[in-house]
C-alpha positions as CSV (number, residue, x, y, z in Angstrom):
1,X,90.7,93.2,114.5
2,X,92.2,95.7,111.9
3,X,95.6,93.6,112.3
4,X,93.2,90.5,111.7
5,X,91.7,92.3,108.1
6,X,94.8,93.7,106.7
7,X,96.9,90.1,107.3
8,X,93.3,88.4,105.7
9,X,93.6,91.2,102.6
10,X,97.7,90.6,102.2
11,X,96.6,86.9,102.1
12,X,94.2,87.1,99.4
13,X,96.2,89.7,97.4
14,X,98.8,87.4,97.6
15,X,96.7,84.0,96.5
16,X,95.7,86.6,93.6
17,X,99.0,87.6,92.5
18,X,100.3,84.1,92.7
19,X,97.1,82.8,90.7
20,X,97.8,85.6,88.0
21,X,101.4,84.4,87.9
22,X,100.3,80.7,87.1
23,X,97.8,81.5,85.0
24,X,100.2,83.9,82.5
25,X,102.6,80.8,82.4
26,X,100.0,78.2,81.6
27,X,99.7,80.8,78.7
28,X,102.5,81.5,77.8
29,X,103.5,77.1,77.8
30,X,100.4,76.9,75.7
31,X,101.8,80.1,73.0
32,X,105.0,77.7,72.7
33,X,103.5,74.1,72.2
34,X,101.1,76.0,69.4
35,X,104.4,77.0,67.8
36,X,105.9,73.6,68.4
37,X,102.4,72.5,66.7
38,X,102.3,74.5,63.9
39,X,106.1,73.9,62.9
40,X,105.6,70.6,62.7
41,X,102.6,70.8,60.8
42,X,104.5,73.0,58.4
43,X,107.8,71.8,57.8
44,X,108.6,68.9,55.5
45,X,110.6,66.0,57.3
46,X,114.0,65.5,56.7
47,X,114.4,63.8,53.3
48,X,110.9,64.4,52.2
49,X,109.3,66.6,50.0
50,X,107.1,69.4,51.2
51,X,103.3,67.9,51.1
52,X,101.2,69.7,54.2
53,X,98.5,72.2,52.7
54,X,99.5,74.8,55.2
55,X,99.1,77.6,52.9
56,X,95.5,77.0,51.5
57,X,94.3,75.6,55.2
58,X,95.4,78.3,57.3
59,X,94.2,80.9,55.2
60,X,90.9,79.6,54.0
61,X,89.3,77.8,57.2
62,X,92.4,78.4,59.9
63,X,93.2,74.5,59.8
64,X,96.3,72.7,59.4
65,X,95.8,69.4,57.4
66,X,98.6,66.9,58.7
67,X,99.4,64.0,56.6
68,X,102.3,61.0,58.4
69,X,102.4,59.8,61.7
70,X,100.1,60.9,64.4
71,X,102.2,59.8,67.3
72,X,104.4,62.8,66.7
73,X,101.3,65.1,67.3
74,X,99.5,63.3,69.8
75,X,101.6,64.2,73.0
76,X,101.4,68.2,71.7
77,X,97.6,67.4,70.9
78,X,97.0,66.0,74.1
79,X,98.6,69.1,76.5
80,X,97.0,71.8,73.7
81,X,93.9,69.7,75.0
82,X,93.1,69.8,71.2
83,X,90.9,66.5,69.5
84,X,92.6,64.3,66.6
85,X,90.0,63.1,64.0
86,X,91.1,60.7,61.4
87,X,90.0,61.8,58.0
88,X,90.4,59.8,55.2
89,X,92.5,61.2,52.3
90,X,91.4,65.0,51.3
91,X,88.3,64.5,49.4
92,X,87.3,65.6,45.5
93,X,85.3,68.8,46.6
94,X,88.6,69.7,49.1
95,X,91.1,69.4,46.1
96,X,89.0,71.4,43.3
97,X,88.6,74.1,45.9
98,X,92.2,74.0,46.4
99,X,92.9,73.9,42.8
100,X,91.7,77.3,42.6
101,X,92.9,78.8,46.3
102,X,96.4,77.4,45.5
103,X,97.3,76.0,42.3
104,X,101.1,74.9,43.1
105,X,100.4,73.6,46.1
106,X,97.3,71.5,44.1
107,X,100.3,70.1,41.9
108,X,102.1,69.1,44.6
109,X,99.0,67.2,46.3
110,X,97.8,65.8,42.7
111,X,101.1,64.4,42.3
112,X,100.7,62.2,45.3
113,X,97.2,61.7,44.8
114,X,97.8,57.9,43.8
115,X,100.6,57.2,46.6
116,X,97.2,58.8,49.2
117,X,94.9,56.2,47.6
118,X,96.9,53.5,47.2
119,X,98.9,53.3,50.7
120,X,95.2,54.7,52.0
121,X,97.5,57.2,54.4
122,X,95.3,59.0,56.4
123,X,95.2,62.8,56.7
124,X,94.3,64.4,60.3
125,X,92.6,67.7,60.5
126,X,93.9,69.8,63.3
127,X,91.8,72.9,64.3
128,X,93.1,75.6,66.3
129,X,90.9,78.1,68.0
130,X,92.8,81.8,68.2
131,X,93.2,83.0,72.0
């Protein structure tokens, strides 16, 4: 009988140990695709200027504001488990606030302001929740 409790207790000990161990690797997988996430979000593409709002985003509301093509996120978006909206193009109440959180990264939007409107590229807002 006390054989039978101790090899029942090893057994369970075990399952938690081994449960602990998956757990602090699904973690620490999720740590590096939210790095992989947030330096794409934040680094201009080869050949292209610089034109993510990472500064005003992340410190005003903790988002990252994405503009280009959504298939490069969507695979990271997916395993995060985090949802893609579609926005359209940042909106007149998003830039004047921005105008006065940032004003060099506002030059850098207002200057693209009629390629945005005329190609109608869309911007995708990308929340991410702190663990």
């Amino acid at each position: 009988m006390l054989v039978t409790i101790q090899h029942n207790l090893r057994s369970l000990l075990s399952e938690i140990a081994r449960a602990k161990a998956q757990e602090s690797e699904a973690q620490q997988r999720r740590h590096a695709l939210e790095d992989q996430l947030a330096q794409l979000l934040t680094a201009p593409e080869e050949g292209q200027k610089k034109h993510r709002i990472d500064e005003y985003s992340v410190v005003r509301e903790n988002k990252y504001y994405y503009k280009g093509n959504i298939e490069l996120l969507r695979p990271l978006c997916q395993e995060l488990e985090i949802d893609l909206p579609v926005k359209e193009a940042i909106n007149e109440t998003a830039l004047k606030r921005l105008r006065k959180a940032s004003p060099t990264t506002f030059e850098i939007l207002e200057s693209e302001k009629a390629v945005t409107r005329t190609a109608a590229r869309p911007s995708f807002q990308i929340s991410i929740e702190p663990c």
